[in-house]
Biopython code that builds the backbone (N, CA, C, O; Angstrom):
import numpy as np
from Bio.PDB.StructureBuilder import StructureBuilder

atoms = [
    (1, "UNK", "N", (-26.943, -16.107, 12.018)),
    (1, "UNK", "CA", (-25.853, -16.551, 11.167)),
    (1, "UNK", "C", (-25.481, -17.992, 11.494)),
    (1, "UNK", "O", (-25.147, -18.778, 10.607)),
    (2, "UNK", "N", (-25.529, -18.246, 12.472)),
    (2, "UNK", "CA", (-24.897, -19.925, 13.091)),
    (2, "UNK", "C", (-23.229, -19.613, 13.575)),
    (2, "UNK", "O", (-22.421, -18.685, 13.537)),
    (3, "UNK", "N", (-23.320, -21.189, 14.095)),
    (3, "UNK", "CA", (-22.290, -21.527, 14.649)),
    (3, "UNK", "C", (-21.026, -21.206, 13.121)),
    (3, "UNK", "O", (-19.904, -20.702, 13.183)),
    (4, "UNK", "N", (-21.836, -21.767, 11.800)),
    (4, "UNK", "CA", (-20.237, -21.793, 10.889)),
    (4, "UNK", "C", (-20.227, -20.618, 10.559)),
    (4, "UNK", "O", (-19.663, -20.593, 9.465)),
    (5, "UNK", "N", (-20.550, -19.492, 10.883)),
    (5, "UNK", "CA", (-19.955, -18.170, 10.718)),
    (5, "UNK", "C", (-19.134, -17.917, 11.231)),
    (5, "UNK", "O", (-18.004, -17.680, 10.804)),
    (6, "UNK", "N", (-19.710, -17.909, 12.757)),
    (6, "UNK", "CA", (-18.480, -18.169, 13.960)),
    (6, "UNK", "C", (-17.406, -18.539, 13.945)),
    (6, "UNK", "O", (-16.516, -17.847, 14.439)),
    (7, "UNK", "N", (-17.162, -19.704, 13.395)),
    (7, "UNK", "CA", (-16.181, -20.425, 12.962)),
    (7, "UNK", "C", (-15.215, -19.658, 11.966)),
    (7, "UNK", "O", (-14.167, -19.100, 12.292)),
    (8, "UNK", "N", (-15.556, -19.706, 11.159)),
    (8, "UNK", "CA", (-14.910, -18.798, 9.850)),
    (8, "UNK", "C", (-14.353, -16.864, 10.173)),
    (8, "UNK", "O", (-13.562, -16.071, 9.662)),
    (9, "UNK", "N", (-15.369, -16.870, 11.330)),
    (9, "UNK", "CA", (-15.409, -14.805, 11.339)),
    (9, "UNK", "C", (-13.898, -14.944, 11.511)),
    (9, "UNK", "O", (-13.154, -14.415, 10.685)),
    (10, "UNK", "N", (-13.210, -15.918, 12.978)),
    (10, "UNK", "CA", (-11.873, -15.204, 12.780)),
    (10, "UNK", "C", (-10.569, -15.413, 11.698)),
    (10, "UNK", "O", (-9.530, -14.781, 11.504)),
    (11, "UNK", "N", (-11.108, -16.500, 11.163)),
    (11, "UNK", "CA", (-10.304, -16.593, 9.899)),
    (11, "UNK", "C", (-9.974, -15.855, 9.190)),
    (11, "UNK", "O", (-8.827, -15.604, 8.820)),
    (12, "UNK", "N", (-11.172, -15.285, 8.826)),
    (12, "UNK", "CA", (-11.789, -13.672, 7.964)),
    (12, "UNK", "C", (-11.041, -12.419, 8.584)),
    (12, "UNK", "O", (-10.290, -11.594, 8.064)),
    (13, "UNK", "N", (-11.501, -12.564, 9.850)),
    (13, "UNK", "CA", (-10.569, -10.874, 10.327)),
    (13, "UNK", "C", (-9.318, -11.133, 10.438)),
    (13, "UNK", "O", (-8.581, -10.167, 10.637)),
    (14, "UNK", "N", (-8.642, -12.650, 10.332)),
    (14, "UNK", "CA", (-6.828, -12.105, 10.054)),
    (14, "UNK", "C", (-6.710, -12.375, 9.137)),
    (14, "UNK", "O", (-5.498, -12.460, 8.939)),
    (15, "UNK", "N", (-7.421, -12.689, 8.008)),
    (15, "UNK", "CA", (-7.456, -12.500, 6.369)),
    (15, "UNK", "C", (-7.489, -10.792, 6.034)),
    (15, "UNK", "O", (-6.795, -10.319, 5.134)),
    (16, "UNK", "N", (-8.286, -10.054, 6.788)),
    (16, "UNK", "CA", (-8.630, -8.853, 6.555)),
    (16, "UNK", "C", (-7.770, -8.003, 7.024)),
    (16, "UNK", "O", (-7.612, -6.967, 6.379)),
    (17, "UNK", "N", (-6.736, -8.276, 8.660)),
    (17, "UNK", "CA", (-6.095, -7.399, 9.029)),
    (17, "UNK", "C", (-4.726, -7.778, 8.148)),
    (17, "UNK", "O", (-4.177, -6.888, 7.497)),
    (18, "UNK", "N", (-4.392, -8.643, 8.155)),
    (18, "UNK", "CA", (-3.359, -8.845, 7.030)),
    (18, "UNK", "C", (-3.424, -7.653, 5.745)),
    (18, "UNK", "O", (-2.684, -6.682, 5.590)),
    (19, "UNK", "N", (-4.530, -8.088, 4.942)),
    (19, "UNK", "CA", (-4.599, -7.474, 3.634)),
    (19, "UNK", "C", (-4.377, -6.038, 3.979)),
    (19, "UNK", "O", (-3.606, -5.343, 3.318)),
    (20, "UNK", "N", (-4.870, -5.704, 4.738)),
    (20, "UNK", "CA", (-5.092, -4.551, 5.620)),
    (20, "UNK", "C", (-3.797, -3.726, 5.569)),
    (20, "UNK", "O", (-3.743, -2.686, 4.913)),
    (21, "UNK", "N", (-2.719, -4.220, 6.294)),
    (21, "UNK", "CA", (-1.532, -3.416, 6.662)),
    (21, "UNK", "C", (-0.824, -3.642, 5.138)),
    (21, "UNK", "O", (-0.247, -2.715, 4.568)),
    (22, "UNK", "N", (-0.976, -5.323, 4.415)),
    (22, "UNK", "CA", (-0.164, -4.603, 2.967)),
    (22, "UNK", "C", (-0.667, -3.702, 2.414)),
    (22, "UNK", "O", (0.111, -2.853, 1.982)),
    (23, "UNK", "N", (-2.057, -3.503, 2.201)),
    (23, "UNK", "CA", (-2.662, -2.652, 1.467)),
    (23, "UNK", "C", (-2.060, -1.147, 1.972)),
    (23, "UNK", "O", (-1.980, -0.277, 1.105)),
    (24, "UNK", "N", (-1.680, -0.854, 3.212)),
    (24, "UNK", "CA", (-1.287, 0.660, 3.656)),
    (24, "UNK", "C", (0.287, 0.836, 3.182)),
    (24, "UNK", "O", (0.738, 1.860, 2.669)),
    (25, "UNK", "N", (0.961, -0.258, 3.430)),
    (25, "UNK", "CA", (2.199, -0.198, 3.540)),
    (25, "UNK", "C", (2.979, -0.306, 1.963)),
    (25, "UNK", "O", (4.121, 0.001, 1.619)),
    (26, "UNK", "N", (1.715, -0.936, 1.124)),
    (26, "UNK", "CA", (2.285, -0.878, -1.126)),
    (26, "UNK", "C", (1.573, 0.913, -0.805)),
    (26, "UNK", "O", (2.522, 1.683, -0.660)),
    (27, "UNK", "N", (0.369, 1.554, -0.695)),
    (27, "UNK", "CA", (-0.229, 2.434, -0.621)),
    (27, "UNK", "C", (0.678, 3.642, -0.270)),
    (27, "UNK", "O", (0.455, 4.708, -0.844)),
    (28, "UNK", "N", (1.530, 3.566, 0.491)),
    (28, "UNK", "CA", (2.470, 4.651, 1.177)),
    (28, "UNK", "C", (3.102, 4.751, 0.457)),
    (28, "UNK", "O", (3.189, 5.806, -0.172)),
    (29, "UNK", "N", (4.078, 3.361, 0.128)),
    (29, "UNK", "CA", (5.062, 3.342, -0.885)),
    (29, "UNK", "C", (5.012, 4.344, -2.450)),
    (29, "UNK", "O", (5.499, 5.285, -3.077)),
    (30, "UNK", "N", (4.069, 3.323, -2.424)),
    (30, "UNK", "CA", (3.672, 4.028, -4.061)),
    (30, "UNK", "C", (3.142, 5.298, -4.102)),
    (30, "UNK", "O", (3.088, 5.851, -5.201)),
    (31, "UNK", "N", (2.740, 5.869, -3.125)),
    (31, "UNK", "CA", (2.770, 7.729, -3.180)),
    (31, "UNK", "C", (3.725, 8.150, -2.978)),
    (31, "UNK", "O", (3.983, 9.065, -3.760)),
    (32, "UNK", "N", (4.778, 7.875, -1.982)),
    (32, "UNK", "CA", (6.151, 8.243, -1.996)),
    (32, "UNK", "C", (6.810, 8.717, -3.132)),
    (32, "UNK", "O", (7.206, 9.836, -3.455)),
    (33, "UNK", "N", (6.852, 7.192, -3.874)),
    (33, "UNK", "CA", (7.832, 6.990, -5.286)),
    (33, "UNK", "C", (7.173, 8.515, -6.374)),
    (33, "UNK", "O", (7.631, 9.553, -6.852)),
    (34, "UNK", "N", (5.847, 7.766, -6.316)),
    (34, "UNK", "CA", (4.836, 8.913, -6.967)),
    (34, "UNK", "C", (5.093, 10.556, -7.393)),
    (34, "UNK", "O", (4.991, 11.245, -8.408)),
    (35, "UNK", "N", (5.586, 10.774, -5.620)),
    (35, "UNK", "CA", (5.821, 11.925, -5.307)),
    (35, "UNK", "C", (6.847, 12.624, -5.583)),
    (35, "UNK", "O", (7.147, 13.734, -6.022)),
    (36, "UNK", "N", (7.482, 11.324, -5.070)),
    (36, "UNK", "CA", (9.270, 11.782, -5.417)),
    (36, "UNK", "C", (9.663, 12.461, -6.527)),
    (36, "UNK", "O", (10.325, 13.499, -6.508)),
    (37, "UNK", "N", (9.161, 11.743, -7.750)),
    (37, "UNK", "CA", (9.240, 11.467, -8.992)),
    (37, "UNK", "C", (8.305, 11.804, -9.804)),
    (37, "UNK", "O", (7.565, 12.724, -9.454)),
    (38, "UNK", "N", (8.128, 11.264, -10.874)),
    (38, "UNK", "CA", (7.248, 11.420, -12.216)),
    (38, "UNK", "C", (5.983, 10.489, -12.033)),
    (38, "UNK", "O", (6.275, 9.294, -12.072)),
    (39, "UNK", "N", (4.300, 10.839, -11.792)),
    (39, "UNK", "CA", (3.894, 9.648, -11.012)),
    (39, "UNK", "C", (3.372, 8.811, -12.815)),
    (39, "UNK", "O", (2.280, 8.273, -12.996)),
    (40, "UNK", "N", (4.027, 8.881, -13.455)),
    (40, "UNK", "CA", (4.103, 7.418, -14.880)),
    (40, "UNK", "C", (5.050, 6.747, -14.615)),
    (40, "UNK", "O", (6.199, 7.175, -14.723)),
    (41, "UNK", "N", (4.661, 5.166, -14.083)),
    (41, "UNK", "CA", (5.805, 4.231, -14.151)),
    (41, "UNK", "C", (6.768, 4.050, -14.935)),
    (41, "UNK", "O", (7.784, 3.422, -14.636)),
    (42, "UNK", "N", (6.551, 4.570, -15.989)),
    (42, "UNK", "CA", (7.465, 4.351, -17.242)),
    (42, "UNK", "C", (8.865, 5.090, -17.129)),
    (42, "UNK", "O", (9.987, 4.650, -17.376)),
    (43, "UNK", "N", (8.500, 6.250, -16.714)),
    (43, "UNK", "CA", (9.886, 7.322, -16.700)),
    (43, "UNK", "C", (10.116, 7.156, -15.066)),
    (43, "UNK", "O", (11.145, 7.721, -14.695)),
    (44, "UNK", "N", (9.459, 6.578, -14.140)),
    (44, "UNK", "CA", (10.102, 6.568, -12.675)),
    (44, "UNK", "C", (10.288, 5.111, -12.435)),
    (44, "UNK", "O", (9.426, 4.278, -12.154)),
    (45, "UNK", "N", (11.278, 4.989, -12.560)),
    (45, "UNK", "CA", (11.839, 3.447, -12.123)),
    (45, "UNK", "C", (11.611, 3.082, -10.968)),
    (45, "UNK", "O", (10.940, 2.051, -10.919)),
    (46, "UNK", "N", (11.983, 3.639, -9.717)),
    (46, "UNK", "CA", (11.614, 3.639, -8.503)),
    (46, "UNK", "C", (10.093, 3.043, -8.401)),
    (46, "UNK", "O", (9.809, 1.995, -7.822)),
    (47, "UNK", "N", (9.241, 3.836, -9.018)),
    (47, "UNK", "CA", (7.626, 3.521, -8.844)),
    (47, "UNK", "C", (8.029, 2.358, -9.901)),
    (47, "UNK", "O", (8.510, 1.535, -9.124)),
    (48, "UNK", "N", (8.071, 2.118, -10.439)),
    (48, "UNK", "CA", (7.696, 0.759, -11.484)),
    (48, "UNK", "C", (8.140, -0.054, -10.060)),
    (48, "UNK", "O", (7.384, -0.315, -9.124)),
    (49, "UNK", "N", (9.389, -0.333, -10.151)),
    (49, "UNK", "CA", (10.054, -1.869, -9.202)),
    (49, "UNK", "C", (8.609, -1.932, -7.688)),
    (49, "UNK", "O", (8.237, -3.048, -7.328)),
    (50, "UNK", "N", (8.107, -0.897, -7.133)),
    (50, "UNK", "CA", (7.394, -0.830, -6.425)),
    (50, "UNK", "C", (6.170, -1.519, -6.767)),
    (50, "UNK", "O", (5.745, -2.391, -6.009)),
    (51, "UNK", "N", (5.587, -1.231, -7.782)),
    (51, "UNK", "CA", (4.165, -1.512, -8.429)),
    (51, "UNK", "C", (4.853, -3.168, -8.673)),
    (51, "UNK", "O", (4.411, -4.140, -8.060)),
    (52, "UNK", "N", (5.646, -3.229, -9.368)),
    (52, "UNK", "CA", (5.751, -4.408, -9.818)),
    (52, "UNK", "C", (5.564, -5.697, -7.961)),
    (52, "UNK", "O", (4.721, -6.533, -7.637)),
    (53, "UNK", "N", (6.426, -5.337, -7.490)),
    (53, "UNK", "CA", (6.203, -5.658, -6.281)),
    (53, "UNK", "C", (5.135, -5.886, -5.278)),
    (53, "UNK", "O", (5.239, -6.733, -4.391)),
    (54, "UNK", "N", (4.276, -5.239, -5.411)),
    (54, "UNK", "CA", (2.821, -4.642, -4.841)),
    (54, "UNK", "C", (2.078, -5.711, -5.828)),
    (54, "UNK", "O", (1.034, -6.186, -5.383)),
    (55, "UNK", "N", (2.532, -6.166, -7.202)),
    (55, "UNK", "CA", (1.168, -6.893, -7.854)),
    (55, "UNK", "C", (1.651, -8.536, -7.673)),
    (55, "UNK", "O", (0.823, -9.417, -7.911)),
    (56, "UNK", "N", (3.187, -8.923, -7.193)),
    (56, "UNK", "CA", (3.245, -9.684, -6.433)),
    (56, "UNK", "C", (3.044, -10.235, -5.725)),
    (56, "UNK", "O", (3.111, -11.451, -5.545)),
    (57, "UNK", "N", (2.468, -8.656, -4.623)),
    (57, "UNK", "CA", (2.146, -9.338, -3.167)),
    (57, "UNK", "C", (0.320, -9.426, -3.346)),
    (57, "UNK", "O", (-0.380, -9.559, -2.342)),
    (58, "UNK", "N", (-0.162, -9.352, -4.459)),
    (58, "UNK", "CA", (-1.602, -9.455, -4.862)),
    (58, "UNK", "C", (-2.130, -8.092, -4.628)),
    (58, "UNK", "O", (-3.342, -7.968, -4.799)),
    (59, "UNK", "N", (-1.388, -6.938, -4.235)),
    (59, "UNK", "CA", (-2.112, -5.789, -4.434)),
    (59, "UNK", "C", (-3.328, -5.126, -5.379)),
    (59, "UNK", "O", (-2.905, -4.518, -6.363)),
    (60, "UNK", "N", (-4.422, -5.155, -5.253)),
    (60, "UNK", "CA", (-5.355, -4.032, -6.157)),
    (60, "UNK", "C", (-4.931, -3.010, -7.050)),
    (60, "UNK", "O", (-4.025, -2.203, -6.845)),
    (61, "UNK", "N", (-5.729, -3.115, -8.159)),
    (61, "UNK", "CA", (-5.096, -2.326, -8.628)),
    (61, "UNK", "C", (-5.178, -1.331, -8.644)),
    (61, "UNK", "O", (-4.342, -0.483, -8.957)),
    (62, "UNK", "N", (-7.168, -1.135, -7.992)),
    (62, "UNK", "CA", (-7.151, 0.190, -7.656)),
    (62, "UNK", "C", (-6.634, 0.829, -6.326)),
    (62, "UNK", "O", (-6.926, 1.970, -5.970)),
    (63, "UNK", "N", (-5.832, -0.037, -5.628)),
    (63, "UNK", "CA", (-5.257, 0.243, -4.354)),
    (63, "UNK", "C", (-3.899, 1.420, -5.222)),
    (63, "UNK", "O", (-3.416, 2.504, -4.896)),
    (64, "UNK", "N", (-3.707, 0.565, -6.316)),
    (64, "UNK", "CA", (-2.088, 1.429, -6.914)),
    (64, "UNK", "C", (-2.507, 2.429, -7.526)),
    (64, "UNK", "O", (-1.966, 3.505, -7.273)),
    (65, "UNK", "N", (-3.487, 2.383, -8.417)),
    (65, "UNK", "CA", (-3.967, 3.726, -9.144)),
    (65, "UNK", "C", (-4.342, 4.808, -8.047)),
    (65, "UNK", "O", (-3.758, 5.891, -8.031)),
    (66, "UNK", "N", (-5.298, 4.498, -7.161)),
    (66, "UNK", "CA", (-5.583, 5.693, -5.835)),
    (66, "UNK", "C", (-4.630, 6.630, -5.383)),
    (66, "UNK", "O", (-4.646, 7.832, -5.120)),
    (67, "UNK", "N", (-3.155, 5.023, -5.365)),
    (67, "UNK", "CA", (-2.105, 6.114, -4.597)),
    (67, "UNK", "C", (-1.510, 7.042, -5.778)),
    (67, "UNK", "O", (-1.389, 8.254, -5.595)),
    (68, "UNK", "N", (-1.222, 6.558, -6.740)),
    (68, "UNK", "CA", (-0.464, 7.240, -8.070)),
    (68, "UNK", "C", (-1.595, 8.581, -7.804)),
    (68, "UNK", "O", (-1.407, 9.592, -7.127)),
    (69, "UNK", "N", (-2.812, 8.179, -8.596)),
    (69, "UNK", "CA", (-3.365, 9.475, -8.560)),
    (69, "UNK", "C", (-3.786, 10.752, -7.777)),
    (69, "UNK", "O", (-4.303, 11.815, -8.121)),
    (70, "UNK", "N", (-3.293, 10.147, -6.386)),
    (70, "UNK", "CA", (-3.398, 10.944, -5.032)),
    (70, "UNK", "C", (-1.571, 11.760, -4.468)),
    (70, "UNK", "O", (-1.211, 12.716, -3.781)),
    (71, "UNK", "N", (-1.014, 10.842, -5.141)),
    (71, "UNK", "CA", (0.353, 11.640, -5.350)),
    (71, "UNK", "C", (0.486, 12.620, -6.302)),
    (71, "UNK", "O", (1.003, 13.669, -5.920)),
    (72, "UNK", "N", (0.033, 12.503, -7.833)),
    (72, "UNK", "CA", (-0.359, 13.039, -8.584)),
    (72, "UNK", "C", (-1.244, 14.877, -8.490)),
    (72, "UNK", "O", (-1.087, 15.948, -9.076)),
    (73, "UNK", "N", (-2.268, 14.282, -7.274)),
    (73, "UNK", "CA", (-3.393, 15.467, -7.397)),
    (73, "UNK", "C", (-2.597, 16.973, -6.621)),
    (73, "UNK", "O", (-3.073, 18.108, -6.612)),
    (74, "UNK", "N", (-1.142, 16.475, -5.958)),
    (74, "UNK", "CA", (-0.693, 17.737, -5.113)),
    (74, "UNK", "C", (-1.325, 18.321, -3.987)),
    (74, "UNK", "O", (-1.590, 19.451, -3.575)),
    (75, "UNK", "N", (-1.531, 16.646, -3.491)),
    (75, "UNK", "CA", (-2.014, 16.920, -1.907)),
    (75, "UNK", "C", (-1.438, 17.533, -0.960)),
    (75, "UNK", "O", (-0.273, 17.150, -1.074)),
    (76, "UNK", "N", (-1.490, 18.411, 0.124)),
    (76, "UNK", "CA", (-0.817, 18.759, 1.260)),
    (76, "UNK", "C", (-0.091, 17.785, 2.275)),
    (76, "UNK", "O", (0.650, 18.162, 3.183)),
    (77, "UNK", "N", (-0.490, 16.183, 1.915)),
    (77, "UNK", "CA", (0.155, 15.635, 2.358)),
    (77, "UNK", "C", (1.811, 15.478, 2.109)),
    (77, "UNK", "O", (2.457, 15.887, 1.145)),
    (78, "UNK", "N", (2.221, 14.850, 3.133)),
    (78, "UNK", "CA", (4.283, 14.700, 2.376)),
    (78, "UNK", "C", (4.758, 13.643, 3.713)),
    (78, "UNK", "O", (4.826, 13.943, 4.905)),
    (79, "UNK", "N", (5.022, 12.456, 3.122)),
    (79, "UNK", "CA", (5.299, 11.547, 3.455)),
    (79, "UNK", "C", (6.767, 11.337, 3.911)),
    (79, "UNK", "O", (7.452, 11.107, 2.915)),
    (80, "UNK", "N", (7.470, 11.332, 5.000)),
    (80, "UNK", "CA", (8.809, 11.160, 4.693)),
    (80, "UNK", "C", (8.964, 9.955, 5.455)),
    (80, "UNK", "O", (8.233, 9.687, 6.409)),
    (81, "UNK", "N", (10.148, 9.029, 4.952)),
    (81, "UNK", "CA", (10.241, 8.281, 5.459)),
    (81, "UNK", "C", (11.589, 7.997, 6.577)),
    (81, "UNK", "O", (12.750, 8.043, 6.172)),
    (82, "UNK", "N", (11.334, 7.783, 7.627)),
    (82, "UNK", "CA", (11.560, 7.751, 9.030)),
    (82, "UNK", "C", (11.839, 6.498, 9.886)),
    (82, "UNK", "O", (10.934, 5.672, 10.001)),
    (83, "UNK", "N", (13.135, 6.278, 10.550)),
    (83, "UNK", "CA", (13.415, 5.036, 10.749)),
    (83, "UNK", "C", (13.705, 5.332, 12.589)),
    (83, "UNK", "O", (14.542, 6.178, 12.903)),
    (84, "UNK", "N", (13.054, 4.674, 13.519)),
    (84, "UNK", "CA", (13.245, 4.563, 14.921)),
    (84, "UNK", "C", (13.974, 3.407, 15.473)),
    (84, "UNK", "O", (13.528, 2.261, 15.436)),
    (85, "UNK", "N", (14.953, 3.695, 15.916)),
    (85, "UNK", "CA", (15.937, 2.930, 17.239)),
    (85, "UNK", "C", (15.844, 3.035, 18.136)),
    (85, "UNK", "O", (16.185, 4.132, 18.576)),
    (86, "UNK", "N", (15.337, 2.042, 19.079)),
    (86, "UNK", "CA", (15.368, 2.187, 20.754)),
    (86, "UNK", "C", (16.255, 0.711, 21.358)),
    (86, "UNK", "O", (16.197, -0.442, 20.932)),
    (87, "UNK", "N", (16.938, 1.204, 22.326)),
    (87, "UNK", "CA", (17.951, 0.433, 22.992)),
    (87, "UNK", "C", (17.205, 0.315, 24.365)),
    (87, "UNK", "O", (16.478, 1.202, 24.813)),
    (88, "UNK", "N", (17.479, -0.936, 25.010)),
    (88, "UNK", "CA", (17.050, -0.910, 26.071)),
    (88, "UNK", "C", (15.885, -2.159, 26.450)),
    (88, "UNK", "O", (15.372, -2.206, 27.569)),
]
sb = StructureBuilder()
sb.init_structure("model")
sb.init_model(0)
sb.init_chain("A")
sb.init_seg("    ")
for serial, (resi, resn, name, xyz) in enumerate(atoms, 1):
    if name == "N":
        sb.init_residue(resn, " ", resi, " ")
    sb.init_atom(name, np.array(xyz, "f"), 0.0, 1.0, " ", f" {name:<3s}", serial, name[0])
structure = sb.get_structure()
């Protein structure tokens, strides 16, 4: 490959771990809302402001359709969302 691969690889992997955690963190979201709710943006407001948000942050679109339709399919999964405080 050479030296300008080298150069570039780590550019690339915090290009990639970046995309990376938005991609999990619109992905969660939008099964949540999904779930919560009606997974058609139209009648769940919640999921719209989300999606809309997610195509902001340059999200895929098949990153949003996956989650819709994986909220949708009545997976055994169930997402809740959970907030940790530590003092000290």
């Amino acid at each position: 490959m050479g030296r300008a691969h080298e150069v570039r690889k780590v550019a690339m992997e915090k290009t990639a771990a970046a995309k990376s955690k938005l991609y999990a963190k619109y992905g969660k979201e939008i099964y949540m809302a999904a779930k919560s709710g009606s997974p058609d943006p139209d009648t769940n407001q919640a999921l719209k402001k989300i999606i809309e948000k997610a195509k902001k942050e340059q999200v895929t679109a098949d990153i949003i359709k996956r989650a819709i339709e994986k909220a949708a399919g009545g997976s055994d999964e169930n997402y809740i969302e959970v907030r940790y405080e530590g003092f000290g």
